[in-house]
C-alpha positions in Angstrom: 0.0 0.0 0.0 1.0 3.5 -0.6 -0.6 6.6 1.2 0.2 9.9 -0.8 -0.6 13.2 0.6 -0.7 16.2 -1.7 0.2 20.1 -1.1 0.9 23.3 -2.2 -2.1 24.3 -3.9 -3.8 27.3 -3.5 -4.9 30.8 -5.1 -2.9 32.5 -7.8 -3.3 35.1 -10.1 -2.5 34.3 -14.1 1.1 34.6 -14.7 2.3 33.4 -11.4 3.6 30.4 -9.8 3.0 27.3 -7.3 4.5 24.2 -6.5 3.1 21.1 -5.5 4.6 18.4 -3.7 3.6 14.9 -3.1 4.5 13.0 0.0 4.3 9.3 -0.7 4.7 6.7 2.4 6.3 3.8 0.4 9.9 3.4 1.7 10.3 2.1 -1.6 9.3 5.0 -3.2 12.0 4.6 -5.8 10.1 2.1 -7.5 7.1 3.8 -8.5 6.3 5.9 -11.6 4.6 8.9 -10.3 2.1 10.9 -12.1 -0.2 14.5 -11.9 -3.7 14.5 -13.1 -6.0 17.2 -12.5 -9.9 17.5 -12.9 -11.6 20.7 -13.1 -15.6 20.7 -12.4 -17.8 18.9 -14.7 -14.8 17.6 -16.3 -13.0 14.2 -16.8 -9.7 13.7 -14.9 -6.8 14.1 -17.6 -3.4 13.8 -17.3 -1.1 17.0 -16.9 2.5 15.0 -15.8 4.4 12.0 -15.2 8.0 10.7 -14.3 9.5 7.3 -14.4 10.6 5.6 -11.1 14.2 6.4 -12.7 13.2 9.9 -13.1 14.8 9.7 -16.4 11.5 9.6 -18.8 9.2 12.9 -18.3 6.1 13.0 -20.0 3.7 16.0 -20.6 0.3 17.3 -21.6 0.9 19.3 -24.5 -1.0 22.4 -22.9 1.5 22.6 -19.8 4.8 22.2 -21.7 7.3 24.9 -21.2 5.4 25.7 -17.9 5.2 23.4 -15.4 8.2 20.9 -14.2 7.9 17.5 -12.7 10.6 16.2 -10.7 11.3 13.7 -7.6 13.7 13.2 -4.9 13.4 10.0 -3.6 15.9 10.7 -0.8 12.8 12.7 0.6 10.1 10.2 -1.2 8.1 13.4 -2.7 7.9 14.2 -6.4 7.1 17.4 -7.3 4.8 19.7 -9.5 6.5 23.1 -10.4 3.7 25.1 -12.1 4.7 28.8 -13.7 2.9 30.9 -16.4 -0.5 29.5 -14.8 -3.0 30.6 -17.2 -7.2 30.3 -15.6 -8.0 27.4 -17.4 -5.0 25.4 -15.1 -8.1 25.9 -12.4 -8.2 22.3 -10.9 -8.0 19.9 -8.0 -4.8 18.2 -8.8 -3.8 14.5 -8.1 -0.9 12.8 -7.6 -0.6 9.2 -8.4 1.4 6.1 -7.9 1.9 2.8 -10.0 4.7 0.4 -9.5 4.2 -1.6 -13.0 3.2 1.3 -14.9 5.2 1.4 -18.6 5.4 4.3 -20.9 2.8 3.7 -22.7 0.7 3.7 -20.2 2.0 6.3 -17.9 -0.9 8.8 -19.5 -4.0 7.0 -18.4 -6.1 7.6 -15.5 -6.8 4.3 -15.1 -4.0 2.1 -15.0 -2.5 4.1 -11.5 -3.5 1.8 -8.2 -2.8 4.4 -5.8 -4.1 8.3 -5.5 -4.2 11.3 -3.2 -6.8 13.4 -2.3 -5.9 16.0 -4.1 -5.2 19.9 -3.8 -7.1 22.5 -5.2 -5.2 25.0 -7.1 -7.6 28.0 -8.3 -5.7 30.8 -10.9 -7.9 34.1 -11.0 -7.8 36.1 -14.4 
């Protein structure tokens, strides 16, 4: 089992910045692929970020590249969501999520993650 605990959300105005970190219990943290997802209200959850358990494959949604950053330290088992430029429409709750088996091609799908947080709500005012 893995507990993971979101934070760092909050209000912003467009153009600014927040990071969000997620805190993962697993002491073997190292070998899970960790992902972002958001959902904004009366919408589907989609994928905004992932990283490899190696943290050397990165994958982004095309509408957050150049903005935000994912990254992890698993010294500290936490990855990280480094959001800049945020534009209204990044208006969200955001997830983090945890898979161990998780490959590539996968690593974009709600579905195929076995553990989630409960999220953070991060609100960017125009």
């Amino acid at each position: 089992q893995v507990q993971l605990v979101e934070s760092g959300g909050g209000l912003v105005q467009a153009g600014g910045s927040l990071r969000l970190s997620c805190a993962a219990s697993r002491r073997t943290f190292s070998t899970l692929s960790m992902g972002w997802f958001r959902q904004a209200p009366g919408k589907e959850r989609e994928f905004v970020a992932a990283i490899s358990w190696s943290g050397i494959n990165i994958y982004y949604t095309d509408s957050v590249k150049g903005r935000f950053t994912i990254s992890r330290d698993n010294a500290k088992n936490t990855v990280f969501l480094q959001m800049n430029s945020l534009k209204p429409e990044d208006t969200a709750v955001y997830y983090c999520a945890a898979d161990e088996t998780i490959t590539g091609a996968t690593i974009r799908r709600v579905y195929e993650y076995d553990y989630w947080g409960q999220g953070t709500q991060v609100t960017v005012s125009s």
